[in-house]
C-alpha positions in Angstrom: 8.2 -18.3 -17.1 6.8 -20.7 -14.8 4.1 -20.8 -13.0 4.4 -19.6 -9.5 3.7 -22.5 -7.2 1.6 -21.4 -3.9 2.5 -24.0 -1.7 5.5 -22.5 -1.0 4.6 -19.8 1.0 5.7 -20.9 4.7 2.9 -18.9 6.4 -0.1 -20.9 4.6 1.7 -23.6 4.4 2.8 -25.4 7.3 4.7 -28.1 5.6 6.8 -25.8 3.9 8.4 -23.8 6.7 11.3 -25.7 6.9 12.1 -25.3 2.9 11.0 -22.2 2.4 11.2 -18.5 3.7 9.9 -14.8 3.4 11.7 -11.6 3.3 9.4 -8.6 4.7 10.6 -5.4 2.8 10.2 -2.4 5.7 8.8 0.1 2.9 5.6 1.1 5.0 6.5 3.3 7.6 3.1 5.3 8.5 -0.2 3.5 9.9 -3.7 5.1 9.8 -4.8 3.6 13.3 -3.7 3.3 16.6 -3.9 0.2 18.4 -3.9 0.1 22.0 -1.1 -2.8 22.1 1.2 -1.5 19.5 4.2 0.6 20.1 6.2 0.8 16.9 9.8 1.2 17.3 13.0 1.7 15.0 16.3 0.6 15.7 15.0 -1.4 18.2 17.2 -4.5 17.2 16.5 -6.9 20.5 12.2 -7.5 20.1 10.8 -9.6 17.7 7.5 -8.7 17.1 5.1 -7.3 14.1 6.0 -2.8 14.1 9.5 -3.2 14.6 12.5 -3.1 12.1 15.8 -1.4 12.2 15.8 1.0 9.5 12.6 1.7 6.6 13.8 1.3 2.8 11.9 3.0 -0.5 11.0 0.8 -3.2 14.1 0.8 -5.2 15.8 0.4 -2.9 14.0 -2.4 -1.3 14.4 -4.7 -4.8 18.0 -4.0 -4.2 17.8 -5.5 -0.7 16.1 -8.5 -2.4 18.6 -9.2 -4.6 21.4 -9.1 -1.5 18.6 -11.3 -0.1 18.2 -13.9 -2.7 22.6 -14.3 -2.8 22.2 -15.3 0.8 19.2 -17.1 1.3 18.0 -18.9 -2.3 15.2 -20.8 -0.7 13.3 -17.6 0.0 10.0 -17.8 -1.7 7.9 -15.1 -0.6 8.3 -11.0 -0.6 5.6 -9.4 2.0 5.2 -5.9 3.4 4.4 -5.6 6.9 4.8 -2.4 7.8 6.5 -1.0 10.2 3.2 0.8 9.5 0.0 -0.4 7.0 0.9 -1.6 3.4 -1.8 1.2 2.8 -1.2 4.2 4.6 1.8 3.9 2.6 -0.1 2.6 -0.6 2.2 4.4 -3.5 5.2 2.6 -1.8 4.0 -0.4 -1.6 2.3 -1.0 -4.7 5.8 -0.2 -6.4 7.5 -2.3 -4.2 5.3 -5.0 -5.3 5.6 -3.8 -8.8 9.6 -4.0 -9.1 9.8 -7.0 -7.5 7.0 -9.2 -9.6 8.9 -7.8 -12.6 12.3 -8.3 -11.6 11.8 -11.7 -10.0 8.8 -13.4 -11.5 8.3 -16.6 -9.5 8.2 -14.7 -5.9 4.7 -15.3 -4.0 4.2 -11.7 -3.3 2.0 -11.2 0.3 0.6 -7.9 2.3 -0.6 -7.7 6.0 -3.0 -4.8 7.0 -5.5 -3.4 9.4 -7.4 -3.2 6.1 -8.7 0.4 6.5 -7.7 1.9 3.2 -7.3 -1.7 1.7 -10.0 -2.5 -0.6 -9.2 0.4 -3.2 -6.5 -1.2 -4.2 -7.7 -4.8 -4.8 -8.0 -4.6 -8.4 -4.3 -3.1 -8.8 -2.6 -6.2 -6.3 -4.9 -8.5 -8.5 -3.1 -7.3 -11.3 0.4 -6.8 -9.7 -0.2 -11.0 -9.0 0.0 -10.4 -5.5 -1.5 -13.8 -3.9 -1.6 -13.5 0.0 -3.1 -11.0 2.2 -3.1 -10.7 5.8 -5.9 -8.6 7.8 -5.6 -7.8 11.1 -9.3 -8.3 12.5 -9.5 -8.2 16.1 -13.5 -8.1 16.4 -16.8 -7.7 14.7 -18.6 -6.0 17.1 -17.3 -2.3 17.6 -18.5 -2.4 21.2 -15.6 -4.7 21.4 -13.2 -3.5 19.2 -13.7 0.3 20.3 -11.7 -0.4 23.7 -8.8 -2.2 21.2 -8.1 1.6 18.9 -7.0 4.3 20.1 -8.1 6.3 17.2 -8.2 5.7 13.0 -8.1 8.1 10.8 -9.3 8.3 7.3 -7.8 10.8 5.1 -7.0 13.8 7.1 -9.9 13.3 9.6 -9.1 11.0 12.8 -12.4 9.3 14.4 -12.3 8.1 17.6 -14.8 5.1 19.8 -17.5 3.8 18.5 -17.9 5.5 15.5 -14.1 4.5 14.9 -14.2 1.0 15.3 -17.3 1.0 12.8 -15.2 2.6 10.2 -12.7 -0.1 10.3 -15.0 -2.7 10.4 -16.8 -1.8 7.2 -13.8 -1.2 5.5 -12.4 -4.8 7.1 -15.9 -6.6 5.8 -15.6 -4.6 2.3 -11.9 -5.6 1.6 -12.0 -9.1 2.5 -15.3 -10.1 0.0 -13.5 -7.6 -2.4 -10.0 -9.6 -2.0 -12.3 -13.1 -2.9 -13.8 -11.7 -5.3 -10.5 -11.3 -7.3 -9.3 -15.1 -6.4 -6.6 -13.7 -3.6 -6.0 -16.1 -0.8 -6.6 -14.3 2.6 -5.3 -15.2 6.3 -7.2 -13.4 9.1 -4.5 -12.3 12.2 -6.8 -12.0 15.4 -4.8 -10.5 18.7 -6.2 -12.4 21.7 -6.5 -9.7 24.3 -7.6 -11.0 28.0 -10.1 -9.5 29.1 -11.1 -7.3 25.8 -11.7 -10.0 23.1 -11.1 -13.4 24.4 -14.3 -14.4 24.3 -14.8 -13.0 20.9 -12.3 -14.9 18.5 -15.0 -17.5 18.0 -17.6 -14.8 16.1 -14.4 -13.4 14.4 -13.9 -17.0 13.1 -17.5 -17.6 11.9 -18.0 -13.9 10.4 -14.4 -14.3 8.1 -15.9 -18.0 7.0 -18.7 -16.4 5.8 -16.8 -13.7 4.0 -15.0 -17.2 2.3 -11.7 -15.9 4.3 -9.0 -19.1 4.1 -7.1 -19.0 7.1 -7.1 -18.0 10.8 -4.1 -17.0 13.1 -4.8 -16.1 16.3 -2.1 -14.6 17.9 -1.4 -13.9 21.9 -0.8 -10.4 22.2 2.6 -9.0 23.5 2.4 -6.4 26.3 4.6 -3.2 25.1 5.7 -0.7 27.4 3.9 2.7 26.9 1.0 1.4 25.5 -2.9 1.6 26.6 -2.6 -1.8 27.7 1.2 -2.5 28.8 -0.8 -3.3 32.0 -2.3 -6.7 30.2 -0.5 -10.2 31.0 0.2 -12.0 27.6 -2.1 -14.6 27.5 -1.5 -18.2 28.5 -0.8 -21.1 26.4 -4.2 -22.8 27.8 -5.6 -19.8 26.7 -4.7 -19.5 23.1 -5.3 -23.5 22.5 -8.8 -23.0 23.8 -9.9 -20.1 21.5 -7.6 -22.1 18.4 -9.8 -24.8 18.7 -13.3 -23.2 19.0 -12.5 -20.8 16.0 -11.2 -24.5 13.8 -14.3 -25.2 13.6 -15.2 -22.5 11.4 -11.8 -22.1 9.5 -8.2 -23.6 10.1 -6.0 -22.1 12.2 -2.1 -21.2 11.7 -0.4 -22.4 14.6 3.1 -22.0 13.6 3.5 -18.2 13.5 6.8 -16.6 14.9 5.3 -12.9 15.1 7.3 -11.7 12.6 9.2 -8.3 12.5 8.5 -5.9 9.6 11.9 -6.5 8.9 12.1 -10.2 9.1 13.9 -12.2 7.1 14.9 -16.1 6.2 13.1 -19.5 7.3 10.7 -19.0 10.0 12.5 -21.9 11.6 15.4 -20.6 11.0 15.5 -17.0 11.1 18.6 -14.5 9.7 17.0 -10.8 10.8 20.0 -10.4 13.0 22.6 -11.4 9.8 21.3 -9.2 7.4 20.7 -5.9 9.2 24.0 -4.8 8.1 23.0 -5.1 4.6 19.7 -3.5 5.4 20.9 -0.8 6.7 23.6 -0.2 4.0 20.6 -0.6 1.2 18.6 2.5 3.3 21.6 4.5 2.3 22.0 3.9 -0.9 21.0 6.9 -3.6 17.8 7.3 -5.4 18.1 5.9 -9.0 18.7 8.6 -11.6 15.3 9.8 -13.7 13.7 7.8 -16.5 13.8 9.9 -19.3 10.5 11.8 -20.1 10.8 13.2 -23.6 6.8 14.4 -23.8 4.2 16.6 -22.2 0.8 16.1 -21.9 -2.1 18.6 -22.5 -5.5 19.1 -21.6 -7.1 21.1 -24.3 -10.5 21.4 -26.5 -9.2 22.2 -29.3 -5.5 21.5 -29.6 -4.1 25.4 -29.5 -5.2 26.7 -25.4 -4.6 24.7 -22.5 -8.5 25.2 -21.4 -9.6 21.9 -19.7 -9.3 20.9 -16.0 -7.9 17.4 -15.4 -10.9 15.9 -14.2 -13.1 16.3 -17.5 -10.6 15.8 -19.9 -11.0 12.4 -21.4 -8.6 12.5 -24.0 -4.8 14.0 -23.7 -2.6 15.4 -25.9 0.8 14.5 -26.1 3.5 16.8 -27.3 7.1 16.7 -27.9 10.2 18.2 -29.4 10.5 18.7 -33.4 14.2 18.7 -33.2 14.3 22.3 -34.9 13.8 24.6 -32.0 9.5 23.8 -32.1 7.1 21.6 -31.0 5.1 19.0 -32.6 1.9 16.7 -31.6 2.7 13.2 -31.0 -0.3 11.4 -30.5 -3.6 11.9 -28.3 -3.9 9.3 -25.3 -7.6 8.7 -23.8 -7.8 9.0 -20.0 -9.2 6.5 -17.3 -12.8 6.8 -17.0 -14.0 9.5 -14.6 -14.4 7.4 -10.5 -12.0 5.3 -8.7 -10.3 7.7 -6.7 -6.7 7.0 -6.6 -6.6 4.1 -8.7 -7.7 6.7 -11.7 -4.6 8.7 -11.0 -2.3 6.0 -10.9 -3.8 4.9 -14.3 -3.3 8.0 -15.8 0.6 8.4 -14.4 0.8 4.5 -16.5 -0.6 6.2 -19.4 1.9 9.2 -18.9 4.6 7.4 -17.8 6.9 9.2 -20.6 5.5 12.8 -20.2 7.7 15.0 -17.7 4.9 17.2 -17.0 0.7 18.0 -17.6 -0.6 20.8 -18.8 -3.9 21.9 -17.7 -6.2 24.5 -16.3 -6.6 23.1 -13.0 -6.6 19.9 -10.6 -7.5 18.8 -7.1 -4.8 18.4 -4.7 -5.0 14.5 -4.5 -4.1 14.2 -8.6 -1.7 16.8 -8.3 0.4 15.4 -5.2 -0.3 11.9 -6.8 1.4 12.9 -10.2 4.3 15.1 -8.7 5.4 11.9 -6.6 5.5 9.9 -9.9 7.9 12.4 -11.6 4.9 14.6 -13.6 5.0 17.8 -13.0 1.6 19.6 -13.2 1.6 22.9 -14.8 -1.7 25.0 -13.8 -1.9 27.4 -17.2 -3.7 29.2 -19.2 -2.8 30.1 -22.6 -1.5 28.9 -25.7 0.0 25.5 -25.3 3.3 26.3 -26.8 3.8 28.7 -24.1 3.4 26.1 -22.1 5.6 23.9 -23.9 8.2 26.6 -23.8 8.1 26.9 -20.4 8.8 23.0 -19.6 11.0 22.5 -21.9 13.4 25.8 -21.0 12.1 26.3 -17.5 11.4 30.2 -18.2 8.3 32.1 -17.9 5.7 29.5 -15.5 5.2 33.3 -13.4 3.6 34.5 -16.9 1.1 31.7 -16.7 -0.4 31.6 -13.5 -3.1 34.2 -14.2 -7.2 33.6 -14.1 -6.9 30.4 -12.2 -9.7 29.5 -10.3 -9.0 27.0 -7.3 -10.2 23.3 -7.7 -11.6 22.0 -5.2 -10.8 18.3 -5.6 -14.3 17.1 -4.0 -16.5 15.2 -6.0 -15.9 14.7 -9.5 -14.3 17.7 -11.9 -17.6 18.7 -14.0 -14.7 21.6 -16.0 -16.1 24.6 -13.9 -12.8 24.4 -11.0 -15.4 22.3 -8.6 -13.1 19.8 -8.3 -11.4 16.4 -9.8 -12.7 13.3 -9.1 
């Protein structure tokens, strides 16, 4: 394979815009803020502007759209995601998007754009993916600014709102981006120019990302959208926007060619073919789900090899069963887990390590693991017993009901310590 050559990505490189293009794969359809200039709509096939795109494509799907892409357009060089929503409140889809597509088509640049709120947990996994670029949307670095910009971001399940808002997505901004250099991953910085809210502020924006060793700037006017907070807010002049480019160059270069992409955008940013290929976009977003990888083997968390008796979170090994071919079962191997920490970059580790098991067998496991497992095609199976009950009841889908008894609830907070407090 050859090495992938950077300099063709058309966003960092202006010189390239004209030979080179990007397809933005629509896989990212929830966001975890709300910004008081954003009004994401679908089907809305006449704006051009980040939020939008016509229709919202799952991963497999989306490397089939690249393929249709790549017949058309052969100088595209670069696969982002852009939402309609954040890379990362979608962060399952769009690591596999980014997954399929560096396996299937080596020598693509592959690029992300986010707010950056639930970014930085995934740094190590895009590192290893290969993925190169990454945009984040940082509109301030003082939350007394940037607290009149959100409407509200929520983290997890809980929504904060204000001040102590706008501090949350800072520090998870300022944690990402040194985390993102750290790993040798080129990032661009997308400020919205807001009169009257943040103006005045680009130039700290500029010097706070230089010192964070952030590569590029691109300050972008902001686009009034009806039933937003700040619909009311002209888009701001030409004067205006070369006046706060210039004062921020002096701390980092600026982009100056940006086209304010859709999330849906595809082709030359000179020479754009969004408008061509919706047909074929919307025909991928209908296409059927591929049929199952075949899963011969089940998993189990056990102390001794005959009861299923450990919770997920302690276990640090795993049996692996199987099939004897004469109506029994018969041990395969034993896998070790990923260490105990990391939140949901453990439980896609452990789905890797699993990825030709059908279903777990344990005692118990948090919600997070066991939502994060049943989306990757392993089905949990809370037990208690011997494990070839268990095994029978995968294998013949009769008898889970008989399991199910003396379960104690997990409470997936903290890390699992074996006594149902939770998995970690």
């Amino acid at each position: 394979m050859n090495p992938i050559d950077y300099n063709r990505h058309p966003c960092f490189n202006a010189k390239v815009k004209g030979q080179y293009g990007r397809v933005h794969l629509p896989v990212a359809p929830k966001c975890n803020i709300q910004c008081n200039y954003c009004n994401r709509k679908y089907d809305c096939v006449n704006e051009s502007r980040p939020g939008v795109t016509s229709t919202v494509l799952t991963p497999d799907q989306a490397l089939y759209y690249m393929g249709k892409v790549l017949e058309k357009e052969p100088r595209i060089s670069v696969a982002g995601i852009a939402g309609p929503g954040d890379p990362f409140a979608n962060a399952e889809a769009t690591l596999e998007t980014m997954r399929l597509i560096r396996r299937t088509y080596p020598e693509t640049i592959l690029c992300l754009a986010s707010n950056g709120l639930n970014l930085a947990p995934h740094v190590e996994e895009l590192a290893e993916i290969g993925v190169s670029h990454v945009t984040v949307t940082v509109n301030g670095v003082d939350p007394a600014v940037t607290e009149k910009i959100y409407a509200w971001v929520r983290d997890g399940k809980v929504i904060y709102r204000g001040r102590q808002g706008a501090e949350l997505l800072l520090a998870r901004q300022l944690t990402a981006i040194e985390k993102l250099k750290r790993h040798g991953i080129t990032v661009k910085i997308n400020t919205i120019l807001i009169p009257g809210i943040n103006e005045h502020h680009v130039i700290e924006v500029a010097k706070t990302m230089k010192e964070l060793g952030a590569d590029l700037l691109n300050c972008m006017a902001m686009f009034p959208n009806a039933d937003t907070v700040f619909e009311d807010i002209p888009e701001p002049s030409k004067e205006t926007m070369n006046a706060a480019r210039n004062a921020a160059e002096q701390f980092l270069p600026q982009m100056r060619h940006c086209t304010r992409c859709r999330a849906d955008a595809v082709g030359l940013l000179e020479e754009d073919r969004t408008d061509e290929m919706r047909g074929c976009l919307s025909a991928c977003a209908k296409l059927p789900k591929p049929a199952e990888a075949v899963r011969p083997y089940v998993a189990v968390a056990t102390l001794e090899g005959v009861l299923v008796n450990q919770h997920l979170g302690e276990a640090v090994k795993l049996q692996i069963w199987g099939q004897d071919g004469q109506g029994g079962y018969k041990l395969i191997e034993e896998r070790q887990t990923p260490p105990a920490g990391g939140g949901t970059q453990r439980w896609f580790n452990l789905s890797r390590i699993l990825g030709d098991c059908q279903a777990i067998l344990i005692s118990d496991l948090g919600d997070g693991p066991k939502e994060f497992l049943s989306q990757r095609g392993i089905k949990p199976v809370v037990m208690a017993g011997f494990i070839e009950k268990g095994l029978e009841a995968v294998y013949t889908g009769k008898g889970f009901a008989l399991l199910q008894s003396r379960m104690r609830k997990c409470s997936s907070k903290g890390a699992c310590v074996g006594a149902g407090t939770g998995c970690g």
